[in-house]
C-alpha positions in Angstrom: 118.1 113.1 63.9 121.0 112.6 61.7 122.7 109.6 60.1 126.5 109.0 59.3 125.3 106.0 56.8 122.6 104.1 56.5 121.8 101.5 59.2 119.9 98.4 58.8 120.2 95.5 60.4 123.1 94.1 58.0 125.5 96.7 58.8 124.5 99.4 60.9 123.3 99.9 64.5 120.7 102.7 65.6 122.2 105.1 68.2 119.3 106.9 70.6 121.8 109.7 72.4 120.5 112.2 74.6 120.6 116.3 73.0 123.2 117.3 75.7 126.0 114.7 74.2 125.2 116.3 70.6 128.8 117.3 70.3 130.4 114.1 71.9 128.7 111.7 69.9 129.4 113.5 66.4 133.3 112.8 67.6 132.5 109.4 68.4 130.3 108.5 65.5 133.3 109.7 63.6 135.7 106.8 65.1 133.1 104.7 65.0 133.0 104.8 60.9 136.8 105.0 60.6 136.8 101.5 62.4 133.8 100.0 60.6 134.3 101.3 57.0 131.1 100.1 55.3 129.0 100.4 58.2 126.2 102.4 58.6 125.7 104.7 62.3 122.2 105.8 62.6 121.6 108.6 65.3 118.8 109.8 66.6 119.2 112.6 68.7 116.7 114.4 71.4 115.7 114.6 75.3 115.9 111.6 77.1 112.1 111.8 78.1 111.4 112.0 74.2 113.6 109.6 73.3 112.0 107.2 76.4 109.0 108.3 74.5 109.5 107.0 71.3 110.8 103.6 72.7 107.5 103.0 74.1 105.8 103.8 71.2 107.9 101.2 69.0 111.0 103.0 68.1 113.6 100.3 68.0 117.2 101.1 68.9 120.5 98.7 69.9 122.3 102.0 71.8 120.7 104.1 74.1 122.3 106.6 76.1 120.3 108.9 78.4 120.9 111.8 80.9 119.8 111.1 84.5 119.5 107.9 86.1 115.4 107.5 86.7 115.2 107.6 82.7 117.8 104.9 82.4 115.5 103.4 84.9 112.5 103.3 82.9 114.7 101.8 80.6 115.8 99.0 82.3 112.0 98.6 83.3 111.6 97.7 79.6 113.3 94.4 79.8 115.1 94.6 76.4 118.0 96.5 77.7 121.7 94.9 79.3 122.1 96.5 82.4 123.7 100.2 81.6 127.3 101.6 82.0 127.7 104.9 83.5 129.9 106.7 81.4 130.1 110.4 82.2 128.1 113.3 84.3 127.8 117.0 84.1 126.2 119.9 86.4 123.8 122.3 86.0 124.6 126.0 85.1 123.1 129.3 85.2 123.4 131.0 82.1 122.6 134.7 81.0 122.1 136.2 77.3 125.2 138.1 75.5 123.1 141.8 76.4 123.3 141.0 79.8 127.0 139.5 80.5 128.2 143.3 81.8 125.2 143.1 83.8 126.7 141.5 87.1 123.7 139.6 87.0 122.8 137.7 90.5 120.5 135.0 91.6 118.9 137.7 93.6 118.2 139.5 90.4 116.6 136.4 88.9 114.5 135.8 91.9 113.0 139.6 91.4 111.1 138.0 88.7 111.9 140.6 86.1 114.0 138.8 83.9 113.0 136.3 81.8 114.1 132.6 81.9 114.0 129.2 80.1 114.5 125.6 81.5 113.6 122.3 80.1 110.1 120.5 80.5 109.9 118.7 83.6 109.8 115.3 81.4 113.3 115.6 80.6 115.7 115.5 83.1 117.2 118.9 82.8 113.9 119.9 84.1 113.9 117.4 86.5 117.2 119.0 87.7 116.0 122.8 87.5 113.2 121.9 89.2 115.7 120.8 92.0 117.7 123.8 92.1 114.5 126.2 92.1 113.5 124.7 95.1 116.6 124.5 96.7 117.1 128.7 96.0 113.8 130.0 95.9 113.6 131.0 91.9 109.8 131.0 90.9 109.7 128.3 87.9 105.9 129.5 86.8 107.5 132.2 84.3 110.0 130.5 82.5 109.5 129.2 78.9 109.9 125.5 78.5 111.7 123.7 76.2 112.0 120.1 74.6 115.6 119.6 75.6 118.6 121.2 76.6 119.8 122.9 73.7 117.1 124.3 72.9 117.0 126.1 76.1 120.9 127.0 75.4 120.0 128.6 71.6 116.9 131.1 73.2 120.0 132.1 75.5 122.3 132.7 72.7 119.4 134.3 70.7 118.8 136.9 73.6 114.6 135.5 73.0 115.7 135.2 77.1 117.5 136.8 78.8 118.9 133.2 81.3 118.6 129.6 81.2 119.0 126.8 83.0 121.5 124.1 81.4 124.3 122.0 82.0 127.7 123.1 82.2 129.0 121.4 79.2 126.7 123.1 77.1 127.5 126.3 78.5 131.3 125.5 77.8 130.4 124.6 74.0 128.3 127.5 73.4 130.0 129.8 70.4 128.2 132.7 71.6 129.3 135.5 74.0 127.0 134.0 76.6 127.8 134.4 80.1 127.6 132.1 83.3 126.6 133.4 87.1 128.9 132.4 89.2 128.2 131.3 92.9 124.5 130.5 91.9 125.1 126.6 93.5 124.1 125.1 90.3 126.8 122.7 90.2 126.0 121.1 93.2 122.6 119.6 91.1 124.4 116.5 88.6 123.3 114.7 85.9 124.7 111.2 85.3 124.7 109.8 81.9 124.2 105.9 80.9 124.9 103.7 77.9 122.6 100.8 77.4 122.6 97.7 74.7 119.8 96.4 73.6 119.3 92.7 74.1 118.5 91.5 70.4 120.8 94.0 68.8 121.4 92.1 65.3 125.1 93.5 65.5 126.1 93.2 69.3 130.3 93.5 68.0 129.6 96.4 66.3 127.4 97.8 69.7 130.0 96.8 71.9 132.6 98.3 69.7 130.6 101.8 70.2 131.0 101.2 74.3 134.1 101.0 73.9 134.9 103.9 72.2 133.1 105.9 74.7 135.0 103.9 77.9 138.5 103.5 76.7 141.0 106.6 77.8 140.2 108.4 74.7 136.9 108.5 74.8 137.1 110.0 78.2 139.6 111.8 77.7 137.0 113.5 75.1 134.4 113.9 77.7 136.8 115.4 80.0 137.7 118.0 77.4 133.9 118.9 76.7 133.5 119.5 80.1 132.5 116.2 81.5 133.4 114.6 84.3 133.9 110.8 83.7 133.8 107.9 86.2 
């Protein structure tokens, strides 16, 4: 979690963001503050099954935005929630540790069994979507490390504690490291749909529907779109 001011509920909203929109959101939370000087953004980031997680435990939030539509479900199911705006997706991606980019890795390699991967937990929906894809190709899930979320399957990557990963594109794109990415896998056929929802009783519903639409006007897109999302 990390805060750009202090919310409360005279002058701040709380932001619940899925880990795979880490980067996006630190833009947006930016323009968010330059347009309510004084305000305070609180954001808490993490998996959408956590985050889920936390709501049902009595976490309160007035802006939730989570990856894959079953969670956003759940959501809804909650009944404190306007209904949700799509806002952006992404696909998955098969990514391989800096020691092994010469490699010509192959999905046949990876379905040999002696490399070692990561994916995310099947509670988020990452997992959800690996899960998917393993079926669909015939990679053997039982080895892999599991994660919490997303990035943290992207940093064991980077770190070369594995040497692949399952993750979405976008965070392959923002990846700093000399990662690489097999190509013709068919991980891009398996998508992940993002959705922002407002909570009912949000104390500051201008300032919540200011944050929409910073993430739905042009530029907001136009940041997804260079990130690597696609956007409705």
């Amino acid at each position: 979690m990390f805060g750009t001011g202090c919310a409360s509920e005279e002058n701040g909203i709380r932001l619940f963001v899925a880990s795979s929109m880490t980067d996006f959101i630190q833009q947006i939370a930016a323009s968010h503050m330059t347009a309510h000087p004084g305000s305070g953004l609180e954001i808490n980031i993490a998996g959408s099954g956590t985050l889920l997680s936390q709501l049902e435990e009595g976490a309160g939030a007035d802006v939730v935005i989570l990856a894959g539509s079953d969670y956003m479900l759940r959501l809804q199911n909650f009944g404190s929630f306007l209904p949700p705006v799509q806002v952006a997706s992404t696909s998955l991606s098969v990514v391989v540790s800096p020691e092994l980019v010469a490699a010509d890795i192959s999905m046949q390699d990876l379905r040999v069994g002696r490399l070692q991967g990561a994916a995310c937990v099947i509670s988020a929906p990452c997992g959800q979507l690996a899960e998917e894809f393993a079926a669909a190709t015939g990679l053997d899930l039982n080895s892999f490390t599991r994660e919490a979320n997303v990035r943290s399957v992207l940093a064991k990557v980077e770190r070369g504690e594995v040497d692949f990963g399952l993750v979405y594109r976008t965070d392959f794109l923002s990846s700093e490291a000399q990662i690489g990415e097999i190509s013709n896998s068919g991980a891009e056929m398996f998508v992940t749909f993002y959705s922002l929802a407002v909570a009912r009783d949000t104390p500051d519903m201008p300032q919540a529907a200011s944050l929409l639409d910073l993430i739905t006007a042009p530029s907001g897109q136009e940041q997804l779109r260079q990130l690597g999302f696609e956007v409705p």
